[in-house]
C-alpha positions as CSV (number, residue, x, y, z in Angstrom):
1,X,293.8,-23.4,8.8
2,X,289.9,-23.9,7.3
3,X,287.7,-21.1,8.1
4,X,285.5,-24.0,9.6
5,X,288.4,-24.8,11.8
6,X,288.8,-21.4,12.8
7,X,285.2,-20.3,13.4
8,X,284.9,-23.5,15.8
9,X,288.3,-23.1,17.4
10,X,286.5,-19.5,17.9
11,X,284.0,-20.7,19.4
12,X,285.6,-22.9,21.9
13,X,287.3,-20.5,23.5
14,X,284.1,-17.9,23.7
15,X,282.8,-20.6,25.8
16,X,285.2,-21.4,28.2
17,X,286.0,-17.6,28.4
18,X,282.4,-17.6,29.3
19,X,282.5,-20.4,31.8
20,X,285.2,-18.8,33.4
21,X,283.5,-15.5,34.0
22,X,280.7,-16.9,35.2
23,X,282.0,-18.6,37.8
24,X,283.9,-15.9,38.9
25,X,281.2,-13.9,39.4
26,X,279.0,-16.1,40.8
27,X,275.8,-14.9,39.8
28,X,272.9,-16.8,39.0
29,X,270.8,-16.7,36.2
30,X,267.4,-15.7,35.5
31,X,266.5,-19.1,33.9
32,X,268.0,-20.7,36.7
33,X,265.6,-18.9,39.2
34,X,262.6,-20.1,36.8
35,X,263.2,-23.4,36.3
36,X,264.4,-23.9,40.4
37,X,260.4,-21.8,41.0
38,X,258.9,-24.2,38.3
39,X,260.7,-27.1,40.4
40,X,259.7,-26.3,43.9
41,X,256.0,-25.5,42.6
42,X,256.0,-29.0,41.0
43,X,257.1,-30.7,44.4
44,X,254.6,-28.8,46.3
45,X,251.9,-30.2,43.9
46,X,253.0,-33.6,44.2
47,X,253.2,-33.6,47.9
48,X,249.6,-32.3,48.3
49,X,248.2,-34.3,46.0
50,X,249.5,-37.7,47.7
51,X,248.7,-36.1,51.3
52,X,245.0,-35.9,50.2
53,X,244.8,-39.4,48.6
54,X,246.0,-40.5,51.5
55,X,243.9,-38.2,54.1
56,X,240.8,-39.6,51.6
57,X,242.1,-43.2,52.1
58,X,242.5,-43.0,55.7
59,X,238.9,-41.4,56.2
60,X,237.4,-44.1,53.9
61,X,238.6,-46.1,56.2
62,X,235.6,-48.6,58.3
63,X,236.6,-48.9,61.6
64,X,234.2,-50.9,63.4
């Protein structure tokens, strides 16, 4: 067997070794809470920024 063989057949089952922990543990990671923080921040953006185009809309609004 190649070294390259070896080093990737290595490799392959470092990963699903790792898969398999982590699901046993359940645990979540640190980049996981950042990016779901980054997410819910960018959501919160976007719905205030509609609600005041549409609160400006709405006020520009002639009536009469």
């Amino acid at each position: 067997m190649s070294t390259l063989r070896q080093t990737w057949s290595y490799f392959a089952t470092r990963l699903r070794a790792s898969f398999e922990n982590d699901r046993d543990r359940g645990e979540v990671s640190a980049t996981t809470v950042v990016m779901a923080a980054a997410l819910i921040a960018l959501a919160l953006f976007v719905g205030a920024t509609i609600t005041s185009r549409v609160r400006d809309k709405a006020n520009s609004l002639d009536l009469d």
